[in-house]
N, C-alpha and C positions, 0 to 999 in steps of 0.2 A: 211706894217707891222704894226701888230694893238699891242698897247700897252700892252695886255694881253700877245702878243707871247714872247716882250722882257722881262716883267715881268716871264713870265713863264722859261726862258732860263737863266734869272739872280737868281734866285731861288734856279734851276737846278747848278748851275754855282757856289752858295755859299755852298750850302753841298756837291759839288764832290769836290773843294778846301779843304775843311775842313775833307774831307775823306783821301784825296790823305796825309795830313800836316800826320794825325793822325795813318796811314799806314806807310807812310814813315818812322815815327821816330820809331813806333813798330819794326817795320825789321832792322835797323840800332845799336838797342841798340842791339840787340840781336846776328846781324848776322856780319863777316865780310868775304869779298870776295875780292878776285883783281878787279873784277868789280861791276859796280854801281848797286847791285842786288835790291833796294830797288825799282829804278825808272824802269830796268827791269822788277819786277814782277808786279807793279801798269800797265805799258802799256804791256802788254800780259793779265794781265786780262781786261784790259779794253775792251781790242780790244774782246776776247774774247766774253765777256758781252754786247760791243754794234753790235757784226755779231748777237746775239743769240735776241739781242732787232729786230733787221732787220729780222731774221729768221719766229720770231712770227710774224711778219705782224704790230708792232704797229708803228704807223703813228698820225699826227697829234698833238696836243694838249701834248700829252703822249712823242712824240717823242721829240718834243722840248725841253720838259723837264727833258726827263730821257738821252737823247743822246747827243744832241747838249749842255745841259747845265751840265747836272751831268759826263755825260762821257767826255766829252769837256775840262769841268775842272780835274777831275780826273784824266786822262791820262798828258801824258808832254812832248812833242816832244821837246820844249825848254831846259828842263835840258837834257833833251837825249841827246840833240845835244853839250849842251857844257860840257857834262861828255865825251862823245865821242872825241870833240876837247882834252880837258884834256890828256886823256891818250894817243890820238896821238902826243901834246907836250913832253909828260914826256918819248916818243919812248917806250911804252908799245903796240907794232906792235900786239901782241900777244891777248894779253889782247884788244885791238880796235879793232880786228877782233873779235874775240867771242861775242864780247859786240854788237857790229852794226850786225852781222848773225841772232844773236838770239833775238835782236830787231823786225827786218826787216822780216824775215826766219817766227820767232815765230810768229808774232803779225800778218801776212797775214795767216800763218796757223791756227790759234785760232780764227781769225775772222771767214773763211769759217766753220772753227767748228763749230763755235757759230750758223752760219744761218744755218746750216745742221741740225743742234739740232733743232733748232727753228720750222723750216720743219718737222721735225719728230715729233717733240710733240705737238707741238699747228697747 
């Protein structure tokens, strides 16, 4: 691994952080839901946006740094995951299903969109 790739992946990695911070708190002041719609709609687009990165064919140099570093960061399986434990403590049975379907459901569906796109247009 040559020093440009983690440079380029750390890069990638400090503006999809700082997108994710700056998205989240947009949606939050604005919106309220029984679920975590904020960290929802950040990984449904991501996933979205990185099938549709996979779709066009970009590879390399570009990849590392739009996918692995800006999508990487950007997206959050980690808070998914403990917004998910959350509402399974707090027996919101209802609400943890919806919230883990349209995680899991959405974000494998948006992906394949995304490369389907990507195939269609580029």
């Amino acid at each position: 691994m040559s020093m440009l790739n983690v440079l380029l992946v750390g890069i990638g990695g400090f503006f999809g952080a700082i997108s994710r911070f700056s998205v989240s708190q947009f949606i939050n002041r604005r919106f309220s839901y029984r679920i975590p719609v904020a960290t929802l709609f950040i990984n449904l687009l991501g996933s979205f946006l990185l099938g549709l990165l996979i779709g066009i064919g970009i590879g390399g140099s570009a990849l590392l740094l739009l996918g692995t570093g800006y999508m990487g960061a950007f997206t959050t399986f980690s808070t998914f995951k403990l917004e998910g434990i959350q509402l399974h403590i707090e027996k919101r049975k209802k609400d943890f299903f919806i919230y883990n379907a349209a995680s899991y459901g959405g974000g494998i569906a948006l992906a394949y969109i995304g490369i389907e796109l990507g195939h269609l247009f580029f």
